[in-house]
BAMARFI-339866 format. One record per residue: residue number from 1; x, y, z of N, C-alpha, C, O in turn; residue in one letter. Coordinates in steps of 0.1 Angstrom, whole numbers, padded with zeros to 4 digits. Example, Ala and Ser with C-alpha at 12.3 -4.5 7.8 and 13.67 -1.06 7.14 Angstrom:
residues 2
  nr   n.X   n.Y   n.Z  ca.X  ca.Y  ca.Z   c.X   c.Y   c.Z   o.X   o.Y   o.Z rest
   1  0132 -0057  0078  0123 -0045  0078  0132 -0033  0078  0142 -0033  0085    A
   2  0128 -0022  0071  0137 -0011  0071  0129  0000  0079  0134  0011  0080    S
This chain:
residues 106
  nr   n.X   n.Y   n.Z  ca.X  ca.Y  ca.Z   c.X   c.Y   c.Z   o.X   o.Y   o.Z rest
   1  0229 -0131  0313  0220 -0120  0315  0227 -0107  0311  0238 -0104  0315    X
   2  0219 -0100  0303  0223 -0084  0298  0217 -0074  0305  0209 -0076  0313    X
   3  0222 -0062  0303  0212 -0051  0314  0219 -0040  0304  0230 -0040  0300    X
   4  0206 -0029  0302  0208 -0020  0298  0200 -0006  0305  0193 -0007  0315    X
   5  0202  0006  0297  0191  0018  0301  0187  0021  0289  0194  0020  0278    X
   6  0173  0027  0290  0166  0034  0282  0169  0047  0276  0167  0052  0265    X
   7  0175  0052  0289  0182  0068  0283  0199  0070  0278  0208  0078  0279    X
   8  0199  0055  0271  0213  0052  0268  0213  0044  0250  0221  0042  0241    X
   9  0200  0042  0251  0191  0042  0236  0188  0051  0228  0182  0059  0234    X
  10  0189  0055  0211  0184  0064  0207  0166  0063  0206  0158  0056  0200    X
  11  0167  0077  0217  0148  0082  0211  0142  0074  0220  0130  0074  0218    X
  12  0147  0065  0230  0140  0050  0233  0135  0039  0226  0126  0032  0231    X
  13  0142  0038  0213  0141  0023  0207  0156  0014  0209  0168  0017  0207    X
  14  0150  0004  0213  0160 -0007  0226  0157 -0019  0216  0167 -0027  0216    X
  15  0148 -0023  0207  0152 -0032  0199  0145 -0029  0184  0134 -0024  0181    X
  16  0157 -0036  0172  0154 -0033  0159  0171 -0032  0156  0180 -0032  0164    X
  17  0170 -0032  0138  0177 -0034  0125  0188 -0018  0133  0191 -0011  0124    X
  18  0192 -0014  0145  0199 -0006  0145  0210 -0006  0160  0209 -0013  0171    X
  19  0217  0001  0157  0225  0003  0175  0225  0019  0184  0226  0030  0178    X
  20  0224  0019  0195  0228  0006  0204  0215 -0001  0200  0206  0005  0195    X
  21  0213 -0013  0203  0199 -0027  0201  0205 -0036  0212  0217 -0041  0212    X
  22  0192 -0040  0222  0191 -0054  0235  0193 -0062  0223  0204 -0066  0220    X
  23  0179 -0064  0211  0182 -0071  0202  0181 -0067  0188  0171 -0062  0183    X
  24  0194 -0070  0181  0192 -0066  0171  0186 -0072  0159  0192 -0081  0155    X
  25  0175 -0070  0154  0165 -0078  0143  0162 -0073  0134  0162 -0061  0135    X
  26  0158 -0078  0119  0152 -0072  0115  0136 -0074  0112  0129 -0070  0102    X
  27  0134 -0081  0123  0116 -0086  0124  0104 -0073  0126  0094 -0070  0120    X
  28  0111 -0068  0137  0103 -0057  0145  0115 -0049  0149  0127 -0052  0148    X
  29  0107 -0032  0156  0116 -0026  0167  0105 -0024  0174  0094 -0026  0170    X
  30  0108 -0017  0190  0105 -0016  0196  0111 -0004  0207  0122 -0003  0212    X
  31  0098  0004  0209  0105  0018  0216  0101  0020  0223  0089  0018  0221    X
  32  0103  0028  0239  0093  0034  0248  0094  0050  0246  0105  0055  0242    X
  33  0084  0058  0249  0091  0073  0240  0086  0081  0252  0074  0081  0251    X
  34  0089  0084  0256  0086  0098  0266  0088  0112  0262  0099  0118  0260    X
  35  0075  0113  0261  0070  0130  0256  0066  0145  0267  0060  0145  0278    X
  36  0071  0154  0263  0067  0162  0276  0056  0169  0267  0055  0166  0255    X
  37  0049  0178  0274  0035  0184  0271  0041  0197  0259  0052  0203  0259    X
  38  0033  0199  0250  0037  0206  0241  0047  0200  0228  0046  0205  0217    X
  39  0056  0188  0232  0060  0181  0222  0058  0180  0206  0047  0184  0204    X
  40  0063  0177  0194  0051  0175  0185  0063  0166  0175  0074  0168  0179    X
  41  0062  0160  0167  0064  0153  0152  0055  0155  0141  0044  0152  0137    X
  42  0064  0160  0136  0051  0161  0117  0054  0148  0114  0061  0138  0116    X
  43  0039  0153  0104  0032  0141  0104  0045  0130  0089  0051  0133  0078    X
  44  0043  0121  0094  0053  0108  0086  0044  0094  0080  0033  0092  0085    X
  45  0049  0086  0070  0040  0076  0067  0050  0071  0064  0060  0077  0059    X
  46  0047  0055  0067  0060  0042  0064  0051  0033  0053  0039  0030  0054    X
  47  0063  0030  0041  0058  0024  0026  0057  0012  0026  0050  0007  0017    X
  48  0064  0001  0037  0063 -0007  0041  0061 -0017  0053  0055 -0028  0053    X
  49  0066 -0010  0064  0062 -0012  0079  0050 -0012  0084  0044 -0002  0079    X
  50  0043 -0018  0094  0034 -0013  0099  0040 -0005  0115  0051 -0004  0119    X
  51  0031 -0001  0120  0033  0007  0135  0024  0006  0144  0012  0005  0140    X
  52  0028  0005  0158  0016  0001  0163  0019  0009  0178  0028  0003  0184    X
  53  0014  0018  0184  0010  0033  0191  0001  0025  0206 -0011  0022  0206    X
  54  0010  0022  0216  0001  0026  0227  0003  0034  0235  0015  0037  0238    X
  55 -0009  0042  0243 -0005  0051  0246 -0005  0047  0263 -0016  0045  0268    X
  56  0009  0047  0269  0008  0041  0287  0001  0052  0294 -0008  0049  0302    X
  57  0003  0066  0291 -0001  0076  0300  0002  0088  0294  0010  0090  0285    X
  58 -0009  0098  0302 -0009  0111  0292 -0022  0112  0284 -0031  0104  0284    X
  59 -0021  0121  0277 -0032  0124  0264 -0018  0129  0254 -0007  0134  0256    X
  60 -0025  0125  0243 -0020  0127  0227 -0027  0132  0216 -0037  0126  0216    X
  61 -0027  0140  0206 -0036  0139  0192 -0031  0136  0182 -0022  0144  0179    X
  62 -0034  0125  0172 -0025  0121  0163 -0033  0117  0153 -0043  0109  0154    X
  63 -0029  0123  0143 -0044  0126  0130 -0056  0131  0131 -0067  0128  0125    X
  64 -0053  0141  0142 -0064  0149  0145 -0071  0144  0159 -0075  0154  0166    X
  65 -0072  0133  0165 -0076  0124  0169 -0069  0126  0187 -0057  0126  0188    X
  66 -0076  0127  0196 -0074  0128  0209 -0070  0113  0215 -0079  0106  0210    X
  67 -0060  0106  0223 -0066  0095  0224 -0054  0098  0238 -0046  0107  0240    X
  68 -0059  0085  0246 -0053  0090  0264 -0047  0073  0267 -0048  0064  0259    X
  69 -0042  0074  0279 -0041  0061  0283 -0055  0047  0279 -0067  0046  0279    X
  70 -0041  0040  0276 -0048  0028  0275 -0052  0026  0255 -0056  0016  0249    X
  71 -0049  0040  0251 -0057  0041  0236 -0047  0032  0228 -0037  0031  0234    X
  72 -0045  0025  0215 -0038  0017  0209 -0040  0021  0194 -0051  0018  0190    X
  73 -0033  0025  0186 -0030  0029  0173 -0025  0017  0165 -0017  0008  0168    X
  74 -0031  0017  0154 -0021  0008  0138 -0020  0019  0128 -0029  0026  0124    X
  75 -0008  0018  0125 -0005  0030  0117 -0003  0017  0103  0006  0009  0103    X
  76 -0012  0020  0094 -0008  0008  0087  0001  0016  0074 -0001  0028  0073    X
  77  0013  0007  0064  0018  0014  0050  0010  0019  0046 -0001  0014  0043    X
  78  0012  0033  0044  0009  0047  0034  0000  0051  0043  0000  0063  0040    X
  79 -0008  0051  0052 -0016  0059  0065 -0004  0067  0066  0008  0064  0066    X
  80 -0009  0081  0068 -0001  0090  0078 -0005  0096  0088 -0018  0096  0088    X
  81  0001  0102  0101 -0003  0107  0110  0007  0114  0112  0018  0112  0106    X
  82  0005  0129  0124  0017  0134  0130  0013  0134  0143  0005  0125  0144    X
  83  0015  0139  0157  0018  0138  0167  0021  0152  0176  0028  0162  0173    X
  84  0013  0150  0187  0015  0162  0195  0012  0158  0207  0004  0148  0208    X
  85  0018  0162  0219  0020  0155  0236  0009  0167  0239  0013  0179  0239    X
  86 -0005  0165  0243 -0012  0175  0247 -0009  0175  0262 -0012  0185  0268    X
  87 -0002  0163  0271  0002  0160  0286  0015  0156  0283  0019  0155  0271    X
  88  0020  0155  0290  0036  0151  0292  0030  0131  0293  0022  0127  0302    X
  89  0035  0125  0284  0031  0111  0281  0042  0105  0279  0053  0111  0278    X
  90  0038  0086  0279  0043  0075  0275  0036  0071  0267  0024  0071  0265    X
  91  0047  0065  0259  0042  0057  0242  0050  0047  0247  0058  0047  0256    X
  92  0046  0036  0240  0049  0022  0238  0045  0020  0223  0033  0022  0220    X
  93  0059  0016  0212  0056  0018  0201  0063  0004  0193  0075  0001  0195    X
  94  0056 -0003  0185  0061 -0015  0176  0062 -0015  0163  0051 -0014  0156    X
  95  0073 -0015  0158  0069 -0015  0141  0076 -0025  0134  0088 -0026  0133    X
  96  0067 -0031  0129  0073 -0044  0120  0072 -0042  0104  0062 -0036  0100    X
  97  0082 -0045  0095  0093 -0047  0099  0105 -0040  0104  0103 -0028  0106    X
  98  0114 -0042  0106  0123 -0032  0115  0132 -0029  0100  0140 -0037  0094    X
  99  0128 -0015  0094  0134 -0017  0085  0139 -0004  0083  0131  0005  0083    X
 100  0155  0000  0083  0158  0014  0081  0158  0022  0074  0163  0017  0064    X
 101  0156  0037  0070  0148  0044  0058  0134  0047  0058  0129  0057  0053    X
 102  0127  0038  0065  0112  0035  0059  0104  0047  0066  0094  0042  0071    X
 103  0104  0060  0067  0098  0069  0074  0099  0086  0063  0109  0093  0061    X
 104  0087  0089  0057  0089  0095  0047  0077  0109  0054  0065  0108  0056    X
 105  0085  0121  0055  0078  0134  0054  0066  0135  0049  0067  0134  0036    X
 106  0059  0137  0052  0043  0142  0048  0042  0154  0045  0030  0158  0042    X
């Protein structure tokens, strides 16, 4: 048995192709992201990865788009979006393949 923290992870991704990593792969990563209100990320698109956005709590707008607990995103290759914490929120975020580089300025 392993035991780790989240605020001992970069950004809160805990698995994927990087360190520290629970597991290191290069199938998927996986991140929990805690945002406070006011937050934001410009907007980015991955050329090969997909991504996949849920949102645990809070409200968010991301490509314009309002979405709250419970809401679920696919960010599919060459889609872009950016990001803004309209509440202080949790993400739960997956992107396959776990591939480093793959995150390109919009």
């Amino acid at each position: 048995m392993r035991f780790g923290r989240l605020d001992e992870m970069t950004k809160g991704w805990f698995i994927g192709d990087f360190e520290p990593s629970l597991l290191n792969t290069k199938q998927f990563e996986v991140g929990i992201k805690r945002y406070s209100a006011g937050d934001k990320e410009p907007a980015h698109v991955h050329k090969v990865a997909t991504e996949f956005t849920v949102i645990l709590s809070g409200r968010v707008c991301m490509g314009g788009r309002y979405l709250e607990d419970g809401d679920i995103i696919v960010m599919e290759p060459g889609e872009s979006t950016d990001f803004f914490a309209v509440t202080d929120c949790v993400t739960v975020v997956v992107k396959t393949p776990s591939l480093s580089g793959d995150k390109y300025p919009v």
